[in-house]
OpenMM code with the backbone's topology and positions (N, CA, C; nanometers):
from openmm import Vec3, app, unit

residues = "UNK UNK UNK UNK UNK UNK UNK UNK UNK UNK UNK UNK UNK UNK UNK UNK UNK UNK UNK UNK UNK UNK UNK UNK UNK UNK UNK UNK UNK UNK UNK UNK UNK UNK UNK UNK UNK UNK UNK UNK UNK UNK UNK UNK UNK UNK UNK UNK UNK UNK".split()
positions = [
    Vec3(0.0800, -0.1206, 0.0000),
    Vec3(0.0000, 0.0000, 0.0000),
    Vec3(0.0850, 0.1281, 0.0000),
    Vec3(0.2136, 0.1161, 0.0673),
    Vec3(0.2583, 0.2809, 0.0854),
    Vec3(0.3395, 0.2993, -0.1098),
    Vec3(0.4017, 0.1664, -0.1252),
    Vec3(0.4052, 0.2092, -0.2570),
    Vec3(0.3050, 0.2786, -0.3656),
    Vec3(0.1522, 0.2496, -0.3320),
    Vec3(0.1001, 0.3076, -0.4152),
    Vec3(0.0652, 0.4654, -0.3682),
    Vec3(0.0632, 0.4888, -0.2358),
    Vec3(0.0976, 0.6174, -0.1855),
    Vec3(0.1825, 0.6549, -0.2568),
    Vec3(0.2877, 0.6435, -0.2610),
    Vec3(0.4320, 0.7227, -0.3047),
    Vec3(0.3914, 0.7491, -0.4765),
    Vec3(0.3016, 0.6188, -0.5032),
    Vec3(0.2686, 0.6723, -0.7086),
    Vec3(0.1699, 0.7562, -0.7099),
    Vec3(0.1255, 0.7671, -0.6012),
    Vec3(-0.0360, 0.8574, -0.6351),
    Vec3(0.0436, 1.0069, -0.5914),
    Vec3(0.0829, 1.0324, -0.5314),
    Vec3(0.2251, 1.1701, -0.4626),
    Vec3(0.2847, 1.1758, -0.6067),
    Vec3(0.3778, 1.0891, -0.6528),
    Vec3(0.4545, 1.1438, -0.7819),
    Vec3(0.3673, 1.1893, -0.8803),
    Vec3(0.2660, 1.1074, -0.9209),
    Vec3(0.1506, 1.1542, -1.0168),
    Vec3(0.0926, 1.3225, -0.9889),
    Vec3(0.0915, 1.3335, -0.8907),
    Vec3(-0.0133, 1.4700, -0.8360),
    Vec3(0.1036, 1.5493, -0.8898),
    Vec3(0.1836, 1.5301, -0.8395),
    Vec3(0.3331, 1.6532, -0.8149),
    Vec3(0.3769, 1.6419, -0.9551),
    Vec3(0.3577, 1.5317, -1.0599),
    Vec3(0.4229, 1.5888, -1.1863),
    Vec3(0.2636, 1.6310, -1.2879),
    Vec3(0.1507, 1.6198, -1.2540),
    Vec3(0.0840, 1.6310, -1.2803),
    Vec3(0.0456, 1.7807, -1.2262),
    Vec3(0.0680, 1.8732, -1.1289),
    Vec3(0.0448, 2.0031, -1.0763),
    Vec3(0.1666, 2.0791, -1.1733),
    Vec3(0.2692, 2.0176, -1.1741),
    Vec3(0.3984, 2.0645, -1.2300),
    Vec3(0.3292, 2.1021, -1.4147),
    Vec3(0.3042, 2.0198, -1.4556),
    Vec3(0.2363, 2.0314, -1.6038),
    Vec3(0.1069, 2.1457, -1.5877),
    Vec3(0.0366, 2.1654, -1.5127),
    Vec3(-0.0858, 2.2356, -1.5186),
    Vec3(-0.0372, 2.3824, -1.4867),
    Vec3(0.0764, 2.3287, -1.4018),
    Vec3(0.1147, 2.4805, -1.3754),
    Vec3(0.2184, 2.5295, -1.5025),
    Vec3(0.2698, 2.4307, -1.5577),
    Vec3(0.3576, 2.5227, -1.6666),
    Vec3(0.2471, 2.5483, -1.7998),
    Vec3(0.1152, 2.5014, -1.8368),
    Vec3(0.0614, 2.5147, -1.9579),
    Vec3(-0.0366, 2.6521, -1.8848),
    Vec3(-0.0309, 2.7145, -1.7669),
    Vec3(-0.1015, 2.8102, -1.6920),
    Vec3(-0.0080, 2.8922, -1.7450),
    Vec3(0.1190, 2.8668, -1.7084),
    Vec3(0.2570, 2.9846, -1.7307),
    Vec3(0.2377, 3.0191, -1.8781),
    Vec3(0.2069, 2.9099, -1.9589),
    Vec3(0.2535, 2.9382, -2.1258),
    Vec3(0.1074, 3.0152, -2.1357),
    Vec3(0.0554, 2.9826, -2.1225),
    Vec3(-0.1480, 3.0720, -2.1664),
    Vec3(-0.1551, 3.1925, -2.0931),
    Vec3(-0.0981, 3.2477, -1.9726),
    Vec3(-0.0916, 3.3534, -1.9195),
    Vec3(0.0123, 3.4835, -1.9642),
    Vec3(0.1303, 3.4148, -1.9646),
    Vec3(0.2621, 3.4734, -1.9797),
    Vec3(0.3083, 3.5203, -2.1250),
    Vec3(0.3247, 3.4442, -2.2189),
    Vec3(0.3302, 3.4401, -2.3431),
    Vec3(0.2154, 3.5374, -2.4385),
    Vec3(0.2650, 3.6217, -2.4901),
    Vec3(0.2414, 3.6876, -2.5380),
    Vec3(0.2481, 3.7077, -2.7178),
    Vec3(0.0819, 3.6639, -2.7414),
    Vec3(0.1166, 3.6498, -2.9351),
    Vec3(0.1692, 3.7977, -2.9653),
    Vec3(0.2548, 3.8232, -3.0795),
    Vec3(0.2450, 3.8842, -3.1660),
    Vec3(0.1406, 3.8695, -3.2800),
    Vec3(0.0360, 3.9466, -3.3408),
    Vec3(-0.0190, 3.8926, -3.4011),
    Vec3(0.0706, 3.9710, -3.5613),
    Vec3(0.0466, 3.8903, -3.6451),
    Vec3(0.0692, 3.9635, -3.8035),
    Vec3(0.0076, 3.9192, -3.9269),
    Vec3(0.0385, 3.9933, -3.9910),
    Vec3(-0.0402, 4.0058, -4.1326),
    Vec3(0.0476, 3.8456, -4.2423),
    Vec3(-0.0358, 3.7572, -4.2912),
    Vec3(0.0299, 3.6622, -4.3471),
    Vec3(-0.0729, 3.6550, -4.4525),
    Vec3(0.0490, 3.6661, -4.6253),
    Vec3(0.0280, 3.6724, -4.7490),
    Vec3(0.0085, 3.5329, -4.7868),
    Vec3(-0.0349, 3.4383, -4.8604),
    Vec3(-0.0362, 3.3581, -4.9271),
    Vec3(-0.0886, 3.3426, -5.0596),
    Vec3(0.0030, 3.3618, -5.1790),
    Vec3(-0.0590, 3.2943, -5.2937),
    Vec3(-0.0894, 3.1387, -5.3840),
    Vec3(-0.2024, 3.2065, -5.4238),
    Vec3(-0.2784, 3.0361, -5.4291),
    Vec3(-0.2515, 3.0599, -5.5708),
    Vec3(-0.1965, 2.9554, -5.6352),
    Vec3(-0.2189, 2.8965, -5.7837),
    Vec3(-0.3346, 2.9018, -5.8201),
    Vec3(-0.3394, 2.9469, -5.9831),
    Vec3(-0.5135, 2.9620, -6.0125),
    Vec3(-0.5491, 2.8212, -6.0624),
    Vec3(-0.4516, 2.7291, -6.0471),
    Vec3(-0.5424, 2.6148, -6.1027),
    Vec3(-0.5818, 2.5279, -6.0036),
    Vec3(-0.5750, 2.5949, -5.8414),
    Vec3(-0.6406, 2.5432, -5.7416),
    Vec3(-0.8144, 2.6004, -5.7373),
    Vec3(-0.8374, 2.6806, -5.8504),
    Vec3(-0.9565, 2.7627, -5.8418),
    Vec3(-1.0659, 2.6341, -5.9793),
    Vec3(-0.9908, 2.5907, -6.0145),
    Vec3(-1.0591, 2.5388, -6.1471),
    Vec3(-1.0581, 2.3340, -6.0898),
    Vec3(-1.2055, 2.3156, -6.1066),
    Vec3(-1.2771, 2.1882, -6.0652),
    Vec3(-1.2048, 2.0899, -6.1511),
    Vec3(-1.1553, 1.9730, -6.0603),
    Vec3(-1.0837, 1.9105, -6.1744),
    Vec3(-1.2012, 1.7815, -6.1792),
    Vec3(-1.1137, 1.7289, -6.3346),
    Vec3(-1.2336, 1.6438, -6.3989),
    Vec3(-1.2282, 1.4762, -6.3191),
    Vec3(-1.3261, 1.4416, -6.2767),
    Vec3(-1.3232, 1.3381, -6.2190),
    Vec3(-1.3476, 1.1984, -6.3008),
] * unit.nanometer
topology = app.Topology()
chain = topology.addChain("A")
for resn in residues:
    res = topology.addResidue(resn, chain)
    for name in ("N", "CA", "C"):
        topology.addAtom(name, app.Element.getBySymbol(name[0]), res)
């Protein structure tokens, strides 16, 4: 039994550790937002023959 104590403790603690770093990245982190060009080939515009 205390072994599974000790897995249910490591689980929590690397499991708080993850929640707290994807908190850090969604809080902290900061987008730049920008303007993005893409040109499309015009023969992506034309139905091809099946």
């Amino acid at each position: 039994m205390p072994s599974l104590f000790r897995f249910l403790i490591f689980a929590g603690i690397v499991g708080g550790l993850v929640y707290v770093g994807v908190f850090a990245l969604a809080n902290f982190v900061k987008i730049q937002p920008r303007e993005i060009s893409v040109t499309v080939p015009p023969d992506k515009f034309v139905k091809q023959p099946k």
